[in-house]
C-alpha positions as CSV (number, residue, x, y, z in Angstrom):
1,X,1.4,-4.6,-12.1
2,X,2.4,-8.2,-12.9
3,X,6.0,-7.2,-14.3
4,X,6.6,-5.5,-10.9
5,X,5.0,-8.3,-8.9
6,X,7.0,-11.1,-10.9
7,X,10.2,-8.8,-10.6
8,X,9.6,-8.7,-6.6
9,X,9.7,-12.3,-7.1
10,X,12.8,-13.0,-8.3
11,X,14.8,-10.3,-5.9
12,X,13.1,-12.7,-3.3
13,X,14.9,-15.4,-5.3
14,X,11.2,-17.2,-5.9
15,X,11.5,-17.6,-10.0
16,X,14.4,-17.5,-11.8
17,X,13.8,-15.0,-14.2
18,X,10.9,-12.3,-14.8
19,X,9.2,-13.4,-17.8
20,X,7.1,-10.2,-18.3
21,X,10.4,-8.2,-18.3
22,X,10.2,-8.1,-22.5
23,X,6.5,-7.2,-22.9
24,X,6.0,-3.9,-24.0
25,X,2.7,-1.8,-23.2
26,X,1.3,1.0,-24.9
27,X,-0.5,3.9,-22.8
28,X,-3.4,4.3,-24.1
29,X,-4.7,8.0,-25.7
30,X,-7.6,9.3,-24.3
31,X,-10.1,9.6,-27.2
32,X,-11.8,12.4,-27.7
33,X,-15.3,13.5,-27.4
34,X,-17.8,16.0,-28.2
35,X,-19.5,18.1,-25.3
36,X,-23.3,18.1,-25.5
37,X,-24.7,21.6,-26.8
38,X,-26.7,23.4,-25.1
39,X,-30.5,22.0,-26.1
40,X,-28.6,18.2,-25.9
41,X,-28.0,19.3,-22.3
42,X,-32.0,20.4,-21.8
43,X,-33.3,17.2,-23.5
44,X,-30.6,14.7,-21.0
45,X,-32.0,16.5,-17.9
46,X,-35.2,16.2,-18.7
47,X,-34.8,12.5,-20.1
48,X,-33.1,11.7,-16.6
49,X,-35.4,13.5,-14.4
50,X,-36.4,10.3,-12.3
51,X,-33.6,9.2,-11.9
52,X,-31.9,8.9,-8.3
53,X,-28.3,10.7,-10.0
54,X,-30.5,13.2,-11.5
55,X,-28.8,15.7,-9.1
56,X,-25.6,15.1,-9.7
57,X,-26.1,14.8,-13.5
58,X,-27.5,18.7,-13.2
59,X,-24.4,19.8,-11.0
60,X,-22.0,17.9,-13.5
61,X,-23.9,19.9,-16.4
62,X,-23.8,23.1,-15.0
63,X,-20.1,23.6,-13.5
64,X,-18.3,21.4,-15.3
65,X,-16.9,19.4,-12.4
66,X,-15.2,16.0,-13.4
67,X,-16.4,12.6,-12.2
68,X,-14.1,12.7,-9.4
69,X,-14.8,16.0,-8.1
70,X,-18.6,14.9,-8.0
71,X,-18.0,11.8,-6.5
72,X,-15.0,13.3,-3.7
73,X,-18.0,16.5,-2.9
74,X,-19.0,16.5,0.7
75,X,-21.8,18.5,2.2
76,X,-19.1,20.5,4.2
77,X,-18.0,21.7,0.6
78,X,-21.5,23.5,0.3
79,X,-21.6,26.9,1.6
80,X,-25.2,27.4,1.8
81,X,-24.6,31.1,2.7
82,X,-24.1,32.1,-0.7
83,X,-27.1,32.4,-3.1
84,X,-27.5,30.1,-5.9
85,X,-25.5,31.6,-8.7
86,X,-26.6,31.8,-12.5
87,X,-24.2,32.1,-15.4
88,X,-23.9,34.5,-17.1
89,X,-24.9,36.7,-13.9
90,X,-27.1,39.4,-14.8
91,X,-27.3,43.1,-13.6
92,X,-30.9,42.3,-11.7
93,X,-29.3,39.5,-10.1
94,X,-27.1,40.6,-6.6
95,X,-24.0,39.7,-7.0
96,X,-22.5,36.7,-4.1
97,X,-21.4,37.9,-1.0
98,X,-16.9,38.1,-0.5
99,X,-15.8,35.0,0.7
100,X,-14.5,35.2,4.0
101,X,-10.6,34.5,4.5
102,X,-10.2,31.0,5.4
């Protein structure tokens, strides 16, 4: 962001010369992580359980959304006429109703 702001700078004739022009940056690599097993998963829920995110700590557990989904969900995105689903669906469980064409 500076190299562009200082290079805007001397199109506009403001500094003579763009001194960050030379600097190299790295991207960084995402690191990588470990998911939380299943009784990891039990004991974090439960350890939360108080806590105001506590919901969306659950729905991040269960379907896997990133933290941008989560945070970009709206309650128009809920369509409450579905039942709640459970994974992996069993044969006593009724299976979700067809989604209507949009």
């Amino acid at each position: 962001m500076l190299k562009s702001a200082l290079e805007h700078a001397v199109r506009e004739e403001e500094i003579p010369r763009n001194v960050a022009r030379n600097v190299r940056t790295g991207t960084p690599r995402p690191g990588r992580f470990e998911p939380l097993t299943a009784d990891e998963a039990r004991q974090f829920l439960t350890a939360a359980q108080e806590h105001r995110l506590h919901a969306l700590f659950e729905l991040a557990l269960h379907t896997g959304l990133r933290k941008g989904e989560l945070l970009g969900l709206r309650w128009e995105d809920l369509d409450t006429r579905c039942p709640p689903r459970r994974w992996p669906p069993s044969a006593a469980s009724p299976s979700p109703p067809a989604a209507s064409p949009r």
